[in-house]
C-alpha positions in Angstrom: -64.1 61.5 38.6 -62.8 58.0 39.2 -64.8 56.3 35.8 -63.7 59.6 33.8 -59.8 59.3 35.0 -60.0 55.1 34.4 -61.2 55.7 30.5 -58.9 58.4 29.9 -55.8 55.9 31.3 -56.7 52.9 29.5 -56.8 55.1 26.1 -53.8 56.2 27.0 -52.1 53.1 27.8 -53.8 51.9 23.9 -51.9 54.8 22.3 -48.8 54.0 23.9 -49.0 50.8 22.4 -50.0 51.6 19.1 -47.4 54.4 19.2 -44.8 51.9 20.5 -45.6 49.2 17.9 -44.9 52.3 15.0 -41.8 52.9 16.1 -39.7 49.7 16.5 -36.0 50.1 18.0 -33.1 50.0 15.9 -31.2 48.5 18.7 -29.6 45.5 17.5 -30.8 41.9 18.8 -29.3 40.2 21.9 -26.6 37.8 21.2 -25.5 35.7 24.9 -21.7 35.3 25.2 -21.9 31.6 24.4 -23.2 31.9 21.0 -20.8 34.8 19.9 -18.3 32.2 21.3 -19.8 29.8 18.7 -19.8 32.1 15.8 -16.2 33.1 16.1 -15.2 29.6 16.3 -17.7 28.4 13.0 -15.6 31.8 11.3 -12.0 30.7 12.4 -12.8 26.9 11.2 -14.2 28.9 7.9 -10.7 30.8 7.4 
């Protein structure tokens, strides 16, 4: 029981993986409050 239950979770845990590396998030990339800080200032000395 204990060898049966310890295949069948590290299978699982591979085709979560696979499964999560298929579908990437959409969800845009972190940006910290300092460098949006920088960006709007390198845009206002732009304009």
């Amino acid at each position: 029981m204990n060898r049966k239950k310890k295949v069948k979770s590290t299978l699982l845990a591979k085709k979560k993986k696979a499964n999560a590396k298929l579908h990437k998030s959409t969800k845009p990339k972190y940006i910290s409050k300092a460098e949006r800080a920088k960006l709007a200032e390198q845009t206002d000395l732009e304009n």
